[in-house]
C-alpha positions, 0 to 999 in steps of 0.5 A, spaced: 168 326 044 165 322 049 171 324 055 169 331 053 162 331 055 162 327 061 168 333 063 163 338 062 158 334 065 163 333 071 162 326 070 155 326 073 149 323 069 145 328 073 148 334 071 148 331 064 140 329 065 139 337 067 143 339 062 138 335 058 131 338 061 134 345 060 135 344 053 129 341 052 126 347 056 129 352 052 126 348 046 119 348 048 118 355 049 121 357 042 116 353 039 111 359 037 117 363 034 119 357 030 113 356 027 113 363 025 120 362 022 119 355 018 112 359 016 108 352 020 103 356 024 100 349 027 107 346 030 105 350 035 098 346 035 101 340 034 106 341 040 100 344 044 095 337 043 101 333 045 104 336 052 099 343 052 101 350 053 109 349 051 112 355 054 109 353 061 112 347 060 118 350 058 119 354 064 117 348 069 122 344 065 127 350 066 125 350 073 126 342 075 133 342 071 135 348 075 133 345 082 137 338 079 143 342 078 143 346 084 142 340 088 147 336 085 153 341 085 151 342 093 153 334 093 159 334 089 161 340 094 160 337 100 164 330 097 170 335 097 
């Protein structure tokens, strides 16, 4: 199972943190939706307190994975 993430990650810890930070991201800005599915409106609180607003957090998230990536693949690009 292991061969097969760092496949999918290109063998790149890189990639993989900006995987991470994506999903993390995505996460973040389904908070509000998740609370009102799990019927806990304050998880949104909670998360607020913590990290502030989540959705924004969310999105730079979203942002810093996407620039992580896109200069990691220019790198690999360039090695070949």
């Amino acid at each position: 199972m292991l061969t097969r993430i760092k496949a999918f990650c290109l063998n790149s810890l890189t990639i993989a943190w900006s995987y991470f930070l994506a999903v993390l991201g995505l996460l973040l800005q389904l908070v509000d939706a998740a609370g009102d599915f799990l019927g806990d409106p304050a998880i949104k609180d909670e998360v607020s307190a913590a990290v502030g607003d989540p959705t924004w957090a969310g999105r730079v998230l979203l942002a810093i994975s996407i620039v992580t990536l896109a200069a990691r693949l220019r790198s690999l690009r360039k090695q070949s």
